[in-house]
C-alpha positions as CSV (number, residue, x, y, z in Angstrom):
1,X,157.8,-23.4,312.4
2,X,154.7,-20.8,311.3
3,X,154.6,-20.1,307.5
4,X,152.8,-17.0,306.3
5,X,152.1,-18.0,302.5
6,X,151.6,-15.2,299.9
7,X,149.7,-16.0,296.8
8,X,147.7,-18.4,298.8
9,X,144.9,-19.2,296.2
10,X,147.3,-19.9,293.4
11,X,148.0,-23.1,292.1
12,X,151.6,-23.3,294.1
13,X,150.0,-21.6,297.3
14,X,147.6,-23.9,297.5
15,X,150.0,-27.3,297.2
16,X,152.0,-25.7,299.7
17,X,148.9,-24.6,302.3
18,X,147.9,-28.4,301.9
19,X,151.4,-29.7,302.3
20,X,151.6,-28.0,305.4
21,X,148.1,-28.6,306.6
22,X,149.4,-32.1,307.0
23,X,152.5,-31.4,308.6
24,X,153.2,-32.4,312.2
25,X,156.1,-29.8,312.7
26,X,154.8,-27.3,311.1
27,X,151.8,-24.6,310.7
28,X,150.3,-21.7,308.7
29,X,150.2,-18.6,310.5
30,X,148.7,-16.6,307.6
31,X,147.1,-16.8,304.0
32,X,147.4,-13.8,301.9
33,X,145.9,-13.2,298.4
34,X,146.0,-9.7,296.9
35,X,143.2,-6.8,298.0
36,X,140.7,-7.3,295.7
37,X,140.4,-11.1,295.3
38,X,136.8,-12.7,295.2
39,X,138.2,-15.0,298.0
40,X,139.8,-12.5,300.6
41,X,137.6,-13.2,303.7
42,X,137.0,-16.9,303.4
43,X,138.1,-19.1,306.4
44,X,140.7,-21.8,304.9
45,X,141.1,-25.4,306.7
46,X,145.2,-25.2,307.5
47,X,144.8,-28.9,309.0
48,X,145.1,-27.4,313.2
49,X,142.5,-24.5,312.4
50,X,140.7,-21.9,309.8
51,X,142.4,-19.1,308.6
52,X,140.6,-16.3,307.2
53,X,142.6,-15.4,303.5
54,X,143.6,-11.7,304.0
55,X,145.1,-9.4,301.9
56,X,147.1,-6.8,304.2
57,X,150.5,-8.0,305.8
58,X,150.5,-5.6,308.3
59,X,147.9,-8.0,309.5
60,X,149.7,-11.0,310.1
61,X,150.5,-12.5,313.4
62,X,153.9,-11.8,314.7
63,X,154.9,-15.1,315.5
64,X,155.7,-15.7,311.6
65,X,158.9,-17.7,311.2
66,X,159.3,-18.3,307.5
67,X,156.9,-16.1,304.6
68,X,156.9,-18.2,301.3
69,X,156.1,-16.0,298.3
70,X,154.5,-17.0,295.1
71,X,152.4,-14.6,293.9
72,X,152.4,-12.8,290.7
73,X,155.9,-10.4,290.2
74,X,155.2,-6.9,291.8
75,X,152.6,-8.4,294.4
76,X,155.2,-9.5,296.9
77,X,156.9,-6.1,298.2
78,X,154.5,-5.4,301.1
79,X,154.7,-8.8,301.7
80,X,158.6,-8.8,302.0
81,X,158.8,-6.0,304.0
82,X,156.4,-7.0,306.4
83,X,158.0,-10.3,306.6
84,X,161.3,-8.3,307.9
85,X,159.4,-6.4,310.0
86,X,159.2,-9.7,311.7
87,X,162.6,-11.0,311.7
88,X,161.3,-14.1,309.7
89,X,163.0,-15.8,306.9
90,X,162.2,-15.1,303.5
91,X,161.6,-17.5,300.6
92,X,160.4,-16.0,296.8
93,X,159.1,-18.3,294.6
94,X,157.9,-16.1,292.1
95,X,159.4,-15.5,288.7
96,X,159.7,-12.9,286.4
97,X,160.4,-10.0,289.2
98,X,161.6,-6.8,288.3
99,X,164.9,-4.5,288.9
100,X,162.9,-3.0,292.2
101,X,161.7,-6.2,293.2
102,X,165.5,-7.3,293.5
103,X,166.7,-4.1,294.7
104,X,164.0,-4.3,297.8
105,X,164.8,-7.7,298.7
106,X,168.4,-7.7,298.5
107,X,168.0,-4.5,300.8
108,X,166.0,-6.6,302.9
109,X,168.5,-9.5,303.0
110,X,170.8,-7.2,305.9
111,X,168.4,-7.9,307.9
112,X,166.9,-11.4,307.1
113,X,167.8,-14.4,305.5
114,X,166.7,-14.0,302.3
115,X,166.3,-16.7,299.4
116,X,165.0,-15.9,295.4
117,X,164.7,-19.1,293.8
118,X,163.3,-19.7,290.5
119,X,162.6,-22.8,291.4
120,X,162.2,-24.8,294.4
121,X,162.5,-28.4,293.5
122,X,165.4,-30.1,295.1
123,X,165.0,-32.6,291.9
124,X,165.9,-29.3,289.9
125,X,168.4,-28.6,292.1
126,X,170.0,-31.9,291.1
127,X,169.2,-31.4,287.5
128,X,171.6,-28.3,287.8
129,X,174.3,-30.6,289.4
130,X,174.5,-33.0,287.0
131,X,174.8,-30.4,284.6
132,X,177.3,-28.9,285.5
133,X,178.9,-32.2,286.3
134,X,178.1,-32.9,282.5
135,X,180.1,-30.0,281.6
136,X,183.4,-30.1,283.7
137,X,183.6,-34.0,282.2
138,X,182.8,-33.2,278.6
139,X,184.3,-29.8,278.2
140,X,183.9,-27.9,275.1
141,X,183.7,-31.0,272.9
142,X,180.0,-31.0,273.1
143,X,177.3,-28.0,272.5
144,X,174.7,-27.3,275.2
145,X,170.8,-26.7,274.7
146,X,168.6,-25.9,277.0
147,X,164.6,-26.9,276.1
148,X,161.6,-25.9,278.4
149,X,158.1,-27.2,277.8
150,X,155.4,-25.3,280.8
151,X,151.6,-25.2,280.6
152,X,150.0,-23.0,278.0
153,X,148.7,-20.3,281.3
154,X,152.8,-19.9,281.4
155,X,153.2,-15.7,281.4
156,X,157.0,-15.6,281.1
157,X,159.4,-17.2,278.7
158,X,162.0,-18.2,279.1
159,X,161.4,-20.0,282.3
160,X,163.2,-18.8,285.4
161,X,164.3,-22.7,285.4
162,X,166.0,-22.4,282.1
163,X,167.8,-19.3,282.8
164,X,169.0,-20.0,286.6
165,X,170.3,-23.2,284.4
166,X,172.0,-21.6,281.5
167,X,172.9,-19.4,284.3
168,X,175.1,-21.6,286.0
169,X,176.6,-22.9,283.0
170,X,177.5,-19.3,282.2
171,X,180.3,-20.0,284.8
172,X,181.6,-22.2,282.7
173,X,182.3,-20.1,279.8
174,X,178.6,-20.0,277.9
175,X,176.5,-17.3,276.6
176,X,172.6,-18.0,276.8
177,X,171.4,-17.3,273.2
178,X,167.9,-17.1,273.9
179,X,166.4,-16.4,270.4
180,X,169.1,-17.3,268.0
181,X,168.6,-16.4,264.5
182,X,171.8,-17.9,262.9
183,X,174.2,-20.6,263.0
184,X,174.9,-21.4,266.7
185,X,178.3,-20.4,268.2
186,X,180.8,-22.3,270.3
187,X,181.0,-20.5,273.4
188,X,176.7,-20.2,273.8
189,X,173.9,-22.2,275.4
190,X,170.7,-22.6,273.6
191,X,167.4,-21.9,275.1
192,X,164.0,-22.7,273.7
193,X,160.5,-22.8,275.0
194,X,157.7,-24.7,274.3
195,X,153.7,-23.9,276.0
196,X,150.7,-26.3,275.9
197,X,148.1,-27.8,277.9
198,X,148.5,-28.3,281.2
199,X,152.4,-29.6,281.5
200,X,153.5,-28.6,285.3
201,X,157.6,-28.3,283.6
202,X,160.2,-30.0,282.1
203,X,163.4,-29.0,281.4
204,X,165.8,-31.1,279.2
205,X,169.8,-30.0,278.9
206,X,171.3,-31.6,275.7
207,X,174.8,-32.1,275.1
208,X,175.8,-32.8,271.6
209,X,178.8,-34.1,270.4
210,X,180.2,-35.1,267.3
211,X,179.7,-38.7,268.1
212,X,176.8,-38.9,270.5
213,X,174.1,-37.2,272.8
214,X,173.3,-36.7,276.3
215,X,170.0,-36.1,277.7
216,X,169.2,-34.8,281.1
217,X,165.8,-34.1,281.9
218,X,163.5,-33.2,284.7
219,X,159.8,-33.6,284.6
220,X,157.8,-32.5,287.1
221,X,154.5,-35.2,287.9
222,X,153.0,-32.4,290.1
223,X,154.1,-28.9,292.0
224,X,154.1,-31.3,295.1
225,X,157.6,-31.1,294.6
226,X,158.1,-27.6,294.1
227,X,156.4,-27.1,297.5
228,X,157.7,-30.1,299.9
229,X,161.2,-28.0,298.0
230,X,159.7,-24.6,299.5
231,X,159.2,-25.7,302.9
232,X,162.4,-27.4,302.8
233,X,164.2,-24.4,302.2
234,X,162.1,-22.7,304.6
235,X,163.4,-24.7,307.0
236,X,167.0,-24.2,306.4
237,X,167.2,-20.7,305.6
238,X,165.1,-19.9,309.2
239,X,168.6,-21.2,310.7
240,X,170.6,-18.8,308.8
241,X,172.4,-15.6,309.6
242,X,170.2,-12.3,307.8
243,X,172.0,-12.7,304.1
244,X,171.1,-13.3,300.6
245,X,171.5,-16.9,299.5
246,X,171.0,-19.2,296.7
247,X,169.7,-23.2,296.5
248,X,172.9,-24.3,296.5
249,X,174.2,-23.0,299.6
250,X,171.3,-24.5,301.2
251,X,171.5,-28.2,299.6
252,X,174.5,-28.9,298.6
253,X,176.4,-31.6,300.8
């Protein structure tokens, strides 16, 4: 499959470009950073050739099969639509989008396969699982937190991790209390952030009950998982019908 990568130069852009670059299946049909940026024009080693970074969709080959988005919220639309124009898949990594941002992309999802995922770690994916597992076996007995901990660049808070989490457990019932200010109630899930240094993410769901606690917790050693994840979706949702779809529908057995 050809990927067409938007946010190219950012820290998960470029894990992904060199995840790909080694790929024998796969290969990058275009690079994209936004007009403006001090490196639009260089030629990038994509492992089977160099790719100049460019900043106008419109200018990508046609022969795109999957566009992966992670640049900042706002800077994907052109990207998206361009991406349709193509009758590629769509995956958008990037958090923190806006009411239009949605609106555009769930327009676009009638005609492609369309995935917004706040996260793209299948080990996140199974961090959600066993929550929810956690939940339908311990019920109401036990009170659920949520704690984040990102690097100190971080721009939004709560994470998009956390909330897709708390999410999901508000099918079972519980209210995300994001900044509580008094004594917690029964039917809520806590959520609190911490930022420092250069942490990639972890996310640790608590269940505490009168007479023990549980822990579940993810911790990321590197965004190589977050992109071998985005590539991985990639994959699956280019077999798709045109649609708007979550992580679960595309990993779970």
């Amino acid at each position: 499959m050809r990927f067409a990568i938007n946010g190219a130069r950012g820290r998960m852009g470029q894990m992904i470009t060199a995840i790909l670059s080694q790929s024998s299946e796969h290969s990058i049909a275009a690079l994209l950073e936004v007009p403006g940026h001090p490196d639009i024009g260089l030629e990038i080693d994509t492992g089977k050739e160099r790719l100049a970074l460019i900043a106008t969709p419109g200018d990508m080959p046609a022969t795109v099969d999957v566009g992966l988005d992670f640049s900042a919220a706002g800077g994907g639309r052109e990207f998206a639509m361009a991406i349709a124009e193509r009758d590629a898949a769509l995956v958008v990594g990037t958090t923190g989008l806006g009411a239009e941002d949605i609106d555009l992309l769930k327009s676009l999802s009638v005609r492609i396969p369309v995935l917004v995922a706040s996260n793209t770690s299948v080990g996140v994916f199974c961090l959600t699982e066993l929550t929810l597992a956690a939940r339908r076996i311990l019920g109401d007995d036990y009170d659920v937190e949520i704690v984040e901990m990102h690097h100190r660049h971080k721009k939004d808070a709560p994470s998009g991790t956390a909330l897709s989490i708390a999410g999901a457990l508000g099918e079972t019932g519980l209210e995300p209390a994001i900044e509580r200010t008094g004594p917690r109630r029964n039917d809520e899930v806590g959520i609190a952030s911490a930022r420092g240094g250069e942490v990639v993410g972890t996310h640790t769901v608590y269940f505490l009950g009168k007479n023990d606690q549980i822990e579940i917790c993810h911790r990321a050693g590197s965004r190589a998982g977050l992109a071998e994840g985005a590539v991985k979706l990639g994959e699956s949702l280019k077999k798709r019908a045109p649609g708007w779809y979550a992580v679960a529908e595309l990993l779970r057995c």
